[in-house]
C-alpha positions as CSV (number, residue, x, y, z in Angstrom):
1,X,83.2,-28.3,79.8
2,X,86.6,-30.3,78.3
3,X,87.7,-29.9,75.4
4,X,89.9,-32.9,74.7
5,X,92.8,-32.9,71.7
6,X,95.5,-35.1,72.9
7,X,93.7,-38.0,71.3
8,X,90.8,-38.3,69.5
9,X,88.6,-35.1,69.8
10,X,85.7,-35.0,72.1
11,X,84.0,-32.8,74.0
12,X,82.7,-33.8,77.9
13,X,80.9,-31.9,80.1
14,X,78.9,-32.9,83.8
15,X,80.9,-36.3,83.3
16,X,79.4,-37.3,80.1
17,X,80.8,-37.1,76.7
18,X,78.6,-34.8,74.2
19,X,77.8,-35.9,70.7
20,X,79.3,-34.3,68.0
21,X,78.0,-35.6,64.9
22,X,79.5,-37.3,62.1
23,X,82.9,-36.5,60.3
24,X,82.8,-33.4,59.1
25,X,81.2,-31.6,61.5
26,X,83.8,-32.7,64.2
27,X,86.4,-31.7,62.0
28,X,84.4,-28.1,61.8
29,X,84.3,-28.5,65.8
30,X,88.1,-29.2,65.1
31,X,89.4,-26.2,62.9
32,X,87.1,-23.8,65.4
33,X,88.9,-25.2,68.7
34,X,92.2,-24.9,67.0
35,X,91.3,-21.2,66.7
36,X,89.3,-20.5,69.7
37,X,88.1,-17.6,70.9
38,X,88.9,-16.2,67.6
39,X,86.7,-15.9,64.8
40,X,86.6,-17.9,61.8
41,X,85.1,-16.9,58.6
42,X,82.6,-19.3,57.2
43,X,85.2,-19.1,53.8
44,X,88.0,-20.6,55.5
45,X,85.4,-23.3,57.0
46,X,84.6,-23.8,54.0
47,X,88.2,-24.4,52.7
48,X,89.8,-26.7,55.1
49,X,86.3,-28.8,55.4
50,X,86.5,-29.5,51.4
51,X,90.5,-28.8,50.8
52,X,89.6,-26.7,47.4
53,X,86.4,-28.7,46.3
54,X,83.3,-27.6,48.1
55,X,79.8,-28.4,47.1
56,X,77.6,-25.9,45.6
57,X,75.6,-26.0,48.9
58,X,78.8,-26.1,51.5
59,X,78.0,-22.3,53.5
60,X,74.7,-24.0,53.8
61,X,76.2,-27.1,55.3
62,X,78.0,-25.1,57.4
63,X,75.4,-23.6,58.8
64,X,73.7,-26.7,59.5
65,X,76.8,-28.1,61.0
66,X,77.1,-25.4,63.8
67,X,73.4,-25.4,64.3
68,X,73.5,-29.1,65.6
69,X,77.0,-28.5,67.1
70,X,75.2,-26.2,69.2
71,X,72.7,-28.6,70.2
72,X,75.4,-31.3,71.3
73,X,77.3,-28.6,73.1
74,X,73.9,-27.5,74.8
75,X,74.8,-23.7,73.8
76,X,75.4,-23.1,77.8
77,X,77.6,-24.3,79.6
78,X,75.4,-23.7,83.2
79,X,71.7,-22.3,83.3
80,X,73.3,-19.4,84.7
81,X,75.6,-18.7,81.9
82,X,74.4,-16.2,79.8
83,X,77.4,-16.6,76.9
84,X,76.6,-19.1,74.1
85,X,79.7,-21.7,73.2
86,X,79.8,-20.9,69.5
87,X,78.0,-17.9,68.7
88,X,78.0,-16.5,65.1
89,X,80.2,-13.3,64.6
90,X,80.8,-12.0,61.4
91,X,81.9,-13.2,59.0
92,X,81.8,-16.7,60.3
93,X,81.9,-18.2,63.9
94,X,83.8,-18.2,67.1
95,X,84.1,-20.9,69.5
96,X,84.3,-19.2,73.5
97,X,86.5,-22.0,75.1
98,X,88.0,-20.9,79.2
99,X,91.1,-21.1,80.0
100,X,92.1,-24.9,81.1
101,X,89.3,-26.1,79.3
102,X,91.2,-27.1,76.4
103,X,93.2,-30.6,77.7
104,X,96.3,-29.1,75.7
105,X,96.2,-26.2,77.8
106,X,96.8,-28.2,81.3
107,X,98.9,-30.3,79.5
108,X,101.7,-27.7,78.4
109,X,102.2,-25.7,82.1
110,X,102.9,-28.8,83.7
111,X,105.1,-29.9,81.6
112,X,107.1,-26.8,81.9
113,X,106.6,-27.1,85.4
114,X,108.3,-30.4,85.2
115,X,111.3,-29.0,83.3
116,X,111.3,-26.3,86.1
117,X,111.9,-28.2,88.9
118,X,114.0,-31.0,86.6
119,X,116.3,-27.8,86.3
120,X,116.4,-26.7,89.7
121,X,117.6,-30.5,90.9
122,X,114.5,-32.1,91.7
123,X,114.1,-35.1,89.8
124,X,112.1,-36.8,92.4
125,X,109.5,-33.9,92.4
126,X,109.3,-34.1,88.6
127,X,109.0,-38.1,88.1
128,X,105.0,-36.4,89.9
129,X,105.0,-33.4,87.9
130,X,105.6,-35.1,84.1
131,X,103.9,-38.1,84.6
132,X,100.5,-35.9,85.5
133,X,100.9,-34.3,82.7
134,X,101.5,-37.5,80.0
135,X,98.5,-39.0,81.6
136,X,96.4,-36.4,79.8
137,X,97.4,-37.9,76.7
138,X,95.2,-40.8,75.1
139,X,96.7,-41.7,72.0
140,X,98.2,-39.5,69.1
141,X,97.2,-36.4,69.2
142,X,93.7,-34.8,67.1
143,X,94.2,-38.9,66.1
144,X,91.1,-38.1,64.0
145,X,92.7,-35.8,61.8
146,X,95.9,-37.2,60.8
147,X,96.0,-36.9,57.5
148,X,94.1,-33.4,57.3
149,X,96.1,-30.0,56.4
150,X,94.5,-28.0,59.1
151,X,95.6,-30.4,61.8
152,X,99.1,-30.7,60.9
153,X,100.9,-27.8,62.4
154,X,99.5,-28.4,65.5
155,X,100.0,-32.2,65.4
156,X,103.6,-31.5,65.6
157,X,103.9,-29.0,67.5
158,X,102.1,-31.1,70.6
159,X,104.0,-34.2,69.4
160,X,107.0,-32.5,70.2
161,X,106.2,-31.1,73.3
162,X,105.5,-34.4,74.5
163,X,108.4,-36.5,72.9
164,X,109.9,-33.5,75.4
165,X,108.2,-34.3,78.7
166,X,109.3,-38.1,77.9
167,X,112.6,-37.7,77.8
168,X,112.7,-35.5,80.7
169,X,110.8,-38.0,82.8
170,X,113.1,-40.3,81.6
171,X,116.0,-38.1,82.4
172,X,114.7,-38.0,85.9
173,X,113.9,-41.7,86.1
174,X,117.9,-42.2,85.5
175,X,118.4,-39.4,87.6
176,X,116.9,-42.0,90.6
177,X,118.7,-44.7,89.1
178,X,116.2,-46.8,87.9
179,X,118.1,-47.6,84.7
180,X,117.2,-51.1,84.1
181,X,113.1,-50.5,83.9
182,X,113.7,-47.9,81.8
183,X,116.0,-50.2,79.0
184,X,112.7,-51.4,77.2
185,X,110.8,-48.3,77.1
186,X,113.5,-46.5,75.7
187,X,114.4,-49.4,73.3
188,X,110.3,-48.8,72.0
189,X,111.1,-45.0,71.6
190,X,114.2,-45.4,70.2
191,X,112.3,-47.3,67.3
192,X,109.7,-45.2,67.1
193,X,111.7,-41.8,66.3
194,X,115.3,-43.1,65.1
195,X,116.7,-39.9,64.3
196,X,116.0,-38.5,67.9
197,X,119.9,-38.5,69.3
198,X,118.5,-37.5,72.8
199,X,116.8,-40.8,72.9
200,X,119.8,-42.5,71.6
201,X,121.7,-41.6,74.7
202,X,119.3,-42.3,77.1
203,X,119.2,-46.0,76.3
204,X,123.3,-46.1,75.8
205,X,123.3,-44.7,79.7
206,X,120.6,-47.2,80.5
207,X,122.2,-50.2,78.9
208,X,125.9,-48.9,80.3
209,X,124.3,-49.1,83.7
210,X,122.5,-51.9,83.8
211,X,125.8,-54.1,82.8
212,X,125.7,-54.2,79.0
213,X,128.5,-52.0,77.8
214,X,128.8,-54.3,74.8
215,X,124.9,-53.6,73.9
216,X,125.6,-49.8,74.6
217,X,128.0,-48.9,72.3
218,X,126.2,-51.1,69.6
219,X,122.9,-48.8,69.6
220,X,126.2,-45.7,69.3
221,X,127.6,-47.7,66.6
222,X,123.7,-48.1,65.1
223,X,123.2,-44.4,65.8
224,X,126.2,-43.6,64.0
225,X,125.5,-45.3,60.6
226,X,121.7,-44.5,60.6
227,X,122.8,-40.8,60.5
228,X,125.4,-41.5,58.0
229,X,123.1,-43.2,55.8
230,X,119.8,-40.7,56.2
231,X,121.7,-37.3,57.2
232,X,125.1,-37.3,56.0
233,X,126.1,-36.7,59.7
234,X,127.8,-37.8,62.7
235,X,126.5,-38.4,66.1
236,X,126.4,-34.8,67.6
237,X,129.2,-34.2,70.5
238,X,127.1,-35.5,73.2
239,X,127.0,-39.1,71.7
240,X,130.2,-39.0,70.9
241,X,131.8,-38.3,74.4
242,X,129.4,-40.6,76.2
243,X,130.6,-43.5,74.0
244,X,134.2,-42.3,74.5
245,X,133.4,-42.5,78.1
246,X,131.9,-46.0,77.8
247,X,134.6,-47.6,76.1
248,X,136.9,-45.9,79.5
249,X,134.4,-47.2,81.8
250,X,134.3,-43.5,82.7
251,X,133.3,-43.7,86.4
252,X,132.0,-40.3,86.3
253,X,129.0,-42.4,84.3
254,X,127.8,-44.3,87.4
255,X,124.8,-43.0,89.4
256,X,125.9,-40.5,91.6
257,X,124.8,-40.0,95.2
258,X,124.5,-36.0,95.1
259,X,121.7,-34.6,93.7
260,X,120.8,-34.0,90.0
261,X,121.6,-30.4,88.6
262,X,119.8,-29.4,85.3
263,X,120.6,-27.5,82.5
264,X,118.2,-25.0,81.2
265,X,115.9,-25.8,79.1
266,X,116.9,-29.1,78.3
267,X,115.7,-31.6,80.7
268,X,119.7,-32.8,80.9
269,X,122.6,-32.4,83.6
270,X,125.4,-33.2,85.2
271,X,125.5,-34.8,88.9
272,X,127.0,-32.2,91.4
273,X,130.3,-32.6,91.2
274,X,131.0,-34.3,87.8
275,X,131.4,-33.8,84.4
276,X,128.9,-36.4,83.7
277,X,126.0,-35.1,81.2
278,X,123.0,-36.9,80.7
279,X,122.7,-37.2,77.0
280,X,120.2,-35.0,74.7
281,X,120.1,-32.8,72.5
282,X,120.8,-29.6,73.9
283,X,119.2,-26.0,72.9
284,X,122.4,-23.4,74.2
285,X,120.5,-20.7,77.3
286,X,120.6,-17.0,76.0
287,X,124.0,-16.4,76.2
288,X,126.0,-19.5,75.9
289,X,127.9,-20.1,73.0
290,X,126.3,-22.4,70.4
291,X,123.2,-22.4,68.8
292,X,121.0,-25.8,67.1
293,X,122.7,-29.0,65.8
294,X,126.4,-27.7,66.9
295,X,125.3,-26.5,70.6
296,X,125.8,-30.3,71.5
297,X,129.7,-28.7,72.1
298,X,128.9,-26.9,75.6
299,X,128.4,-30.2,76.9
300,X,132.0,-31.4,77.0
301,X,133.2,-29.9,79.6
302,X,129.7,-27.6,80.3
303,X,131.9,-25.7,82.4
304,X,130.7,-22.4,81.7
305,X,126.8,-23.9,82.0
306,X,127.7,-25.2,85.2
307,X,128.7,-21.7,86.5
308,X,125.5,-19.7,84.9
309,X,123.6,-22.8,87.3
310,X,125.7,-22.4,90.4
311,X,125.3,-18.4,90.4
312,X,121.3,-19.2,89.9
């Protein structure tokens, strides 16, 4: 059985998709899978299914709910299995989901597996790895849910993760040079999450590459007044030594020929041999001096990153 999230929900098993009913009850199917294999009690059902205004009659529609949830799920998942999906435990329900049934829960390890080898200097190996895991994804994620409570936490939190894995495919994808296919998918994210810096100076190394120096230090000069304006910020210290080094024509900023050496954690890096840092915003490894907004600083020189790396 699949239990699929990153997208609308549905449920498939034997190569079909199962029915789940109408509105609410996938959004009971929902809050259980969101909680598997713990229970839930039928109050807190209850709760997020009616958001504070329940019907007289809601533990009885409840009840009915998981009753014919259990007939689309077929209550087994093989003749042989003797364990019910969603079995009643007091006081309320659990939903028995195996591990990797969940599409979330493939999606995840590859993508750390992604920033894995990313880090170790492989970005061909991870331009396979992230792409695999993206493809799981079918549109926004729990898409059905969008504007429910329960769903939101988790809405963001996968969101993130996968704004992640982009930019670290993309990271890699520059990493190969292939700057200019990547100008106009990165102009489209860019739009889509202004505020993301990371983005910002992917596209101003894209566009710097690709011949348009003028165009790249316009989207820093954009960058710079958005955060203004929204913020009350400037561009963190990344940004602002990558547009330094485009208006030097830095040559550290063309594509190296030596391989691609990560930084932790981030899905960013230098080429061996040079001080140039693919843009993002950086989250400082245990032990390295800066922490959130300000860490941005260890990339100018990243000297002392570089060394932690070279001793790994």
């Amino acid at each position: 059985m699949e239990f699929r999230i990153l997208g609308p929900l549905e449920v498939w098993s034997d190569g079909r998709r199962l029915p789940l009913g109408g509105s609410k009850q996938r959004m009971l199917l929902a809050v259980l899978l969101l909680h598997r294999n713990e229970v839930v009690s039928i109050d807190r059902l209850v709760e997020e299914l009616w958001t504070g205004r329940p019907p007289a009659t809601a533990v009885k529609v409840v009840q009915v709910y998981v009753s014919q949830l259990r007939k689309g799920l077929g209550g087994r998942r093989t003749p042989g299995d003797a364990e019910d999906v969603l079995v009643t435990r007091a006081p309320g329900y659990l939903l028995r989901v195996r591990r990797d049934e969940p599409d979330a829960d493939r999606f995840e390890p590859r993508v750390e597996a992604g920033r894995r080898v990313l880090g170790a200097g492989s970005p061909r190996l991870a331009t396979r790895t992230l792409p695999e895991a993206l493809a799981l994804w079918r549109g926004p994620a729990l898409a059905d849910f969008a504007h429910e409570s329960f769903a939101q936490p988790e809405i963001g939190r996968l969101e993130a993760v996968h704004l992640s894995a982009l930019a670290n495919r993309i990271d890699a994808d520059l990493a190969l040079g292939r700057h200019e296919e990547l100008v106009g998918e990165l102009e489209a994210l860019v739009a889509e999450n202004p505020l993301q810096e990371r983005l910002r100076g992917q596209l101003m190394l894209a566009l710097y590459r690709a011949g348009r120096q003028a165009d790249a230090l316009e989207v820093y000069r954009q960058t710079r007044e958005l955060l203004h304006r929204e913020l009350g910020l400037e561009p963190n210290r990344a940004l602002q030594s990558l547009e330094r080094s485009i208006l030097l024509q830095d040559t550290a900023l063309e594509l190296a020929a030596q391989p691609f050496v990560g930084v932790q954690g981030a899905g960013c890096g230098r080429f061996a041999g040079r001080s140039t840092v693919l843009p993002c915003s950086w989250s400082a490894p245990p032990g390295l001096p800066g922490s959130g907004r300000d860490s941005s600083r260890a990339f100018d020189p990243l000297d002392e990153a570089t060394a932690r790396i070279d001793q790994a």
